[in-house]
C-alpha positions in Angstrom: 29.7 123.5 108.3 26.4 121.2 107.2 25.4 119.2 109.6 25.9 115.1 109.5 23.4 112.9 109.5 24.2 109.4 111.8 22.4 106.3 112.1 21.5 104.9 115.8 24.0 103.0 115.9 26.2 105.8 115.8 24.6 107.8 118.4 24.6 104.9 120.7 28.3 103.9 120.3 30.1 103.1 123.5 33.0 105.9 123.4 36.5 104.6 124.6 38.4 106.8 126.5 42.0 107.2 128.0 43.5 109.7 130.3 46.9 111.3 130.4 47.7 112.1 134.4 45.9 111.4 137.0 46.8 114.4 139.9 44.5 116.6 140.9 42.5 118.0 138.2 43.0 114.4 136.1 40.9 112.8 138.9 38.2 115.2 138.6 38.0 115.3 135.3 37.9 111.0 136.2 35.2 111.0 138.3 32.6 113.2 135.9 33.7 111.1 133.2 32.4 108.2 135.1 29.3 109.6 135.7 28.7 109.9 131.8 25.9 107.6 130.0 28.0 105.4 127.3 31.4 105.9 128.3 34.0 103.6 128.9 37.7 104.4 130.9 39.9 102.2 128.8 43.3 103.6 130.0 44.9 105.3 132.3 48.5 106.4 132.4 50.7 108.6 134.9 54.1 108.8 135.9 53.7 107.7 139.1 52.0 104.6 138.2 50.7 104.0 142.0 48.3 106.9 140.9 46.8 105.5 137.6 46.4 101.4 139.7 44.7 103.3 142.2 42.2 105.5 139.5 41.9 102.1 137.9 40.9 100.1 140.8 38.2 102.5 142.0 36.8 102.4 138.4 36.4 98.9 138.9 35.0 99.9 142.5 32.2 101.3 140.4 31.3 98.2 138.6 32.9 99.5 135.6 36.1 97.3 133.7 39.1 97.4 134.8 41.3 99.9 132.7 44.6 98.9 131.2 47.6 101.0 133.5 50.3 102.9 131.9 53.7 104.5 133.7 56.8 104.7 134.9 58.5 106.6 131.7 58.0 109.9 129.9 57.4 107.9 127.1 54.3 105.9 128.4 51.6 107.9 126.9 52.6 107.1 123.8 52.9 103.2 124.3 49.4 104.1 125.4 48.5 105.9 122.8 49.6 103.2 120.5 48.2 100.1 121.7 44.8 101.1 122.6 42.5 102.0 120.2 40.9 105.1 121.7 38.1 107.0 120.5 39.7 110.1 122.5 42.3 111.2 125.6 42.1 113.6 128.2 45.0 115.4 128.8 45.6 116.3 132.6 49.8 116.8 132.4 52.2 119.6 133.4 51.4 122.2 131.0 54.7 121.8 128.7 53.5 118.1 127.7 50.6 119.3 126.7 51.1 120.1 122.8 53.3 117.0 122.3 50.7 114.7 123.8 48.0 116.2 121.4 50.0 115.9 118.6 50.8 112.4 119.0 46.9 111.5 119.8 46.3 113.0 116.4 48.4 111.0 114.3 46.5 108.2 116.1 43.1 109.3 114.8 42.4 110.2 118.6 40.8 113.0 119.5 42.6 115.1 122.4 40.7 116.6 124.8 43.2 118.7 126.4 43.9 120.6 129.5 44.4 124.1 129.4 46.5 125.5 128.0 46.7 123.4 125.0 50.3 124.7 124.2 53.1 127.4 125.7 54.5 128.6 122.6 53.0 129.8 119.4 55.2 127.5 117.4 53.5 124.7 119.2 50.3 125.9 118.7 50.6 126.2 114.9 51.5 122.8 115.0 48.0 121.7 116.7 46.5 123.8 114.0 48.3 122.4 111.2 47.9 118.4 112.3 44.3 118.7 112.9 43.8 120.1 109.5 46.3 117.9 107.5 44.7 114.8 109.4 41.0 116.0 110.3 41.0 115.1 113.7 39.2 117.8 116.1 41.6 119.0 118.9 39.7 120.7 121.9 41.1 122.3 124.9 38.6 121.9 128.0 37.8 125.3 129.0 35.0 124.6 131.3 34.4 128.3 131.8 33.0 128.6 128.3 30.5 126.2 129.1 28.8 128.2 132.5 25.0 128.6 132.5 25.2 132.4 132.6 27.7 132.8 129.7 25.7 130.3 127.4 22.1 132.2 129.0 24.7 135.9 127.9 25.9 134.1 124.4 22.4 133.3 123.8 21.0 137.1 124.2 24.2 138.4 121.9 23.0 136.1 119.2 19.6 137.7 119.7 20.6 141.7 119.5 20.2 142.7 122.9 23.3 144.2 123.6 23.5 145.5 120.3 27.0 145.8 118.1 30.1 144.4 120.7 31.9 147.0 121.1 34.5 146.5 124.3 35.2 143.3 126.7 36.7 142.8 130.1 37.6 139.6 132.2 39.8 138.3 134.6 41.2 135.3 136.4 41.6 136.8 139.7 42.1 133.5 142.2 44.5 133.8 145.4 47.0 130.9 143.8 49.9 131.5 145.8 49.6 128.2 148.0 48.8 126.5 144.6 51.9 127.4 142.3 53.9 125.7 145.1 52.0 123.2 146.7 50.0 120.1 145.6 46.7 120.6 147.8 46.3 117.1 148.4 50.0 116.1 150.4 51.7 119.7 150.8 54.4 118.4 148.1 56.2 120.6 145.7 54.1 122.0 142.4 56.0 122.0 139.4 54.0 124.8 138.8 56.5 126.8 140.6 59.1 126.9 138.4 57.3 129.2 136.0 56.9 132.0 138.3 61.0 131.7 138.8 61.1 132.0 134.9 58.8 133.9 133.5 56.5 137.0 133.5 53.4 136.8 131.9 50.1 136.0 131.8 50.2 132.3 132.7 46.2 131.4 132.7 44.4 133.4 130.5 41.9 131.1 129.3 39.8 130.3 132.2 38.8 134.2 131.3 38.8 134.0 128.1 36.5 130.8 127.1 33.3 132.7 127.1 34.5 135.8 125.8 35.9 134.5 122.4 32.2 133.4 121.8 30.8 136.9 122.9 33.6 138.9 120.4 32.7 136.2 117.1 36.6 135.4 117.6 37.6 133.4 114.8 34.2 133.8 112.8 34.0 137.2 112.1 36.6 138.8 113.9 39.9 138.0 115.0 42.8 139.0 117.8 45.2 141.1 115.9 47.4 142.9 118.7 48.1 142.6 122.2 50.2 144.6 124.5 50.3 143.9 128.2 52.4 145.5 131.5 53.0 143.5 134.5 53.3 145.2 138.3 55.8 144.1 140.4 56.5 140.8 142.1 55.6 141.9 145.5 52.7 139.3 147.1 54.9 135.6 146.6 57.7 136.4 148.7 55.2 138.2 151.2 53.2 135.1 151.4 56.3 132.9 152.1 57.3 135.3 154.9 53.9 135.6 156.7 53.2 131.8 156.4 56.9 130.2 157.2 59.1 133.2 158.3 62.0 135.3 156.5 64.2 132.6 156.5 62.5 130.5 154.5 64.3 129.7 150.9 61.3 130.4 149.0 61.2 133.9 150.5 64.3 134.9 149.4 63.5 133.8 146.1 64.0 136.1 143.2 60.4 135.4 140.9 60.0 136.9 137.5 56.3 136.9 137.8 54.5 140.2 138.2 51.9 140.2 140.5 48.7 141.4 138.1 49.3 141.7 134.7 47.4 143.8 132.5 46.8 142.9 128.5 44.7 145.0 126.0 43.8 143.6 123.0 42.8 144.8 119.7 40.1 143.4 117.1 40.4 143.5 113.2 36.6 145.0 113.2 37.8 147.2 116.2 36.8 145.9 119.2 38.9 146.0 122.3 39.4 143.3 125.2 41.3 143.8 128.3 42.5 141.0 130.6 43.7 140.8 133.8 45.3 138.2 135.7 45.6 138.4 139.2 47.1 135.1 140.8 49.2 135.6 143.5 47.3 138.4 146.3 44.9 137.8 148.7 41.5 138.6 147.6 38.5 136.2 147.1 38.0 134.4 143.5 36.5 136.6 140.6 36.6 136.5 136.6 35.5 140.3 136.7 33.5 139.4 133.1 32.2 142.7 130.8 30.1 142.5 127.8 29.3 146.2 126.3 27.7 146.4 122.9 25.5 149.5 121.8 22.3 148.4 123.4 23.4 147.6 126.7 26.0 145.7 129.0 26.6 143.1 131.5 28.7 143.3 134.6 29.7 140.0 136.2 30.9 141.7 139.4 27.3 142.8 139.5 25.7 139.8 138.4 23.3 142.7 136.6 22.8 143.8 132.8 21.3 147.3 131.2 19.7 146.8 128.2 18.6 149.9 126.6 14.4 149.7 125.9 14.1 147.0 128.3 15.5 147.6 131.5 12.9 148.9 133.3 14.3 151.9 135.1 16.5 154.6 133.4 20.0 153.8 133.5 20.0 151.1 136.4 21.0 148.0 136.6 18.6 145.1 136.7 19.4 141.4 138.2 20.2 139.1 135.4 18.9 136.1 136.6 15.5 137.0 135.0 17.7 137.0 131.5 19.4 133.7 132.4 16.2 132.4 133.3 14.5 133.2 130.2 17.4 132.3 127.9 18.4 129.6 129.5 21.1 127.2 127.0 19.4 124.0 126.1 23.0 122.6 127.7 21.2 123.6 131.0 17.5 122.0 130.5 18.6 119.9 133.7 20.0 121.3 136.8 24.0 120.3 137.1 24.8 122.6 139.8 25.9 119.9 142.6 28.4 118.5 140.1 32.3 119.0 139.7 32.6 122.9 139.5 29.2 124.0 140.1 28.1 121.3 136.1 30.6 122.8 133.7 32.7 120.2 133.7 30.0 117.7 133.6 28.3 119.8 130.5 31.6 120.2 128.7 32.9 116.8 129.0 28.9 115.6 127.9 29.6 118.1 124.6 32.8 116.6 123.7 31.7 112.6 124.5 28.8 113.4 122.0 31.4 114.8 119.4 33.6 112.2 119.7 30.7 109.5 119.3 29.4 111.2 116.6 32.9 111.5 115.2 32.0 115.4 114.2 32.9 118.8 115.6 34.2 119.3 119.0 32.4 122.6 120.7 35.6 124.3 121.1 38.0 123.7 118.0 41.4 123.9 117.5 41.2 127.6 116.5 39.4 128.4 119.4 41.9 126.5 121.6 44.9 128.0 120.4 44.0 132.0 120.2 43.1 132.1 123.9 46.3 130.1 124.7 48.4 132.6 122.8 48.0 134.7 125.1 50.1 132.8 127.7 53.7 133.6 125.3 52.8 137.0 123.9 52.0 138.6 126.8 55.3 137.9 128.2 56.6 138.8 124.6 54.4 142.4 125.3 56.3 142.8 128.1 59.5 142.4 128.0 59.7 144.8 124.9 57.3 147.1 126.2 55.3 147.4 123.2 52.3 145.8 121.3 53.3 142.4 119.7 51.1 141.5 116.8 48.2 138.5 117.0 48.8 135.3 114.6 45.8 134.4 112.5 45.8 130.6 113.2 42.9 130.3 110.9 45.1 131.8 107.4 42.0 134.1 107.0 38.8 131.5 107.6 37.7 134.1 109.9 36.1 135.8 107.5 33.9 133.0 106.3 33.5 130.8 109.5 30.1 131.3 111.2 29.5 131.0 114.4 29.3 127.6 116.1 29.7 127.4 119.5 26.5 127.1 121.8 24.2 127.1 119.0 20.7 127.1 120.6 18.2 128.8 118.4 
């Protein structure tokens, strides 16, 4: 893809900017958007409507103009969506709104910045594909975890041949979420969340694990996803935390969940590379995304925060630090040090990569090819495994992948 040329004009443009639920991760998402040069929180729209006059008002607590308020129906989004004339949304919904929200943005020449995931079901997802193409409107779900100073420093030394020809991949999202799925951390109320552990067993959050690694595997620019077959364990921990935290008695206890504890996928590449993924939601254990890289010149291991790289590593098969590595090949996304922002920066540098797309009115980071492969994962796992058996990998880009070049991250 050539690169456009834009006037100043362009580059200074004020970008106008609405957001679609204002809970939890909506108001974070709020308050680094604030902090953005050039940015300007038109809208604000959520169900409870209390929620979005309150986000408003302390926008204009900031100094900043008082953003229109949307509410009270299912429906508001769209009048939203409709009447202001948005440069782009974020998308901070319950995770089955997500898809239809993006879609409508689209066919309003808004680009969608969506939470993750950016759709449940693959007939969904071909539908984000398909009206970002017909209309040319970027779609990009905001992965922050692609955008982490060690994983651009680790993109960075792929694209430079020291780990050689990729070969195999791990990760993980392996997070205690058992209080989460039920509760809202902020007034102990209900999650809807909970419902799809009642419903469903799966991999429900693959692609805080996957964002870096698509980059790391060329996924989608010479190579793609073309099987995956995953096994759950058994749903053991979720009615063992109900019982040690509010006693056998307690409904929720007694609940029968769908929802294996750690599910397991394994995935296999057209060029034949592997990826496994676990997720591992729901038992006690401290936060960790368990990231591999393994090419024929060397390896990373998150869990060790170390790398071997074969002819540099200075003792023989040992691992060596890899802040040394992240030092040296530091991503010019990290020139400035972030780390006391929302989620030790990533949000801020991802959200800063997508405002500069939309001003620019080019490429988002993360397309919409690279938004819906890692969120496929969420309805073919459970596909995997309920037959027991591989299930095979759409193509979302009809064969591009062969052709595409890389694009993410570029720094050299």
């Amino acid at each position: 893809m050539q690169t456009a040329v834009f006037s100043h004009e362009e580059n200074d443009r004020i970008v106008k900017i609405g957001i679609i639920g204002i809970g939890n991760r909506g108001s974070v998402l709020l308050k680094t958007l604030l902090g953005l040069e050039g940015v300007e929180i038109s809208s604000l729209c959520d169900l409870n409507q209390s929620k979005a006059v309150s986000a408003a008002r302390s926008c204009e607590s900031l100094g900043r103009k008082l953003p229109s308020v949307y509410g009270k129906t299912e429906n508001s989004y769209k009048e939203m969506l409709d009447s202001e004339k948005l440069d782009a949304v974020i998308i901070a919904t319950p995770w089955d709104s997500h898809a239809s929200m993006a879609l409508h943005a689209m066919k309003n020449g808004t680009y969608p910045g969506v939470e993750v995931p950016a759709a449940l079901t693959v007939e969904d997802l071909w539908q984000l594909v398909e009206t970002s193409e017909k209309i040319g409107i970027p779609c990009m779900m905001l992965e922050n975890r692609s955008f982490c100073s060690n994983n651009l420093a680790l993109l960075n030394m792929k694209r430079l041949g020291l780990f050689g020809d990729i070969v195999h991949c791990h990760c993980a999202h392996s997070h205690d979420l058992a209080d989460f799925w039920f509760f809202d951390a902020k007034n102990g109320e209900p999650n809807w969340a909970a419902e799809y552990l009642v419903k469903y067993n799966r991999d429900q959050l693959p692609t805080q694990s996957l964002g870096p690694i698509i980059s790391w595997m060329d996924i989608n620019r010479g190579d793609i996803f073309t099987e995956i077959y995953s096994r759950s364990s058994s749903c053991n921990a979720i009615n063992a935390f109900f019982r040690r935290e509010f006693g056998k008695d307690f409904p929720q206890a007694k609940l029968p969940y769908k929802q294996g504890d750690v599910v397991t996928s394994v995935l296999k590449t057209k060029m034949g590379k592997t990826l496994v993924i676990n997720s591992d939601l729901q038992l006690p254990r401290p936060y960790d995304n368990r990231w591999l890289l393994q090419g024929t010149k060397g390896i990373y291991d998150e869990g060790r925060n170390s790398v071997f790289i074969e002819g540099k590593t200075k003792e023989y098969h040992q691992w060596e630090q890899l802040k040394p590595y992240a030092d040296k090949y530091n991503h010019k996304w990290w020139q400035a040090d972030y780390s006391s922002k929302e989620n030790e920066g990533t949000d801020f540098v991802m959200l800063s990569q997508f405002i500069n797309a939309v001003r620019l009115k080019g490429p988002v980071p993360l397309d919409v090819y690279d938004s819906v492969v890692m969120s496929a994962v969420v309805e073919l796992s459970g596909i995997s495994i309920e037959k027991n058996a591989p299930v095979q990998f759409p193509d979302f880009t009809r064969g591009k992948w062969q052709t595409n070049k890389p694009c993410f991250g570029l720094d050299m």
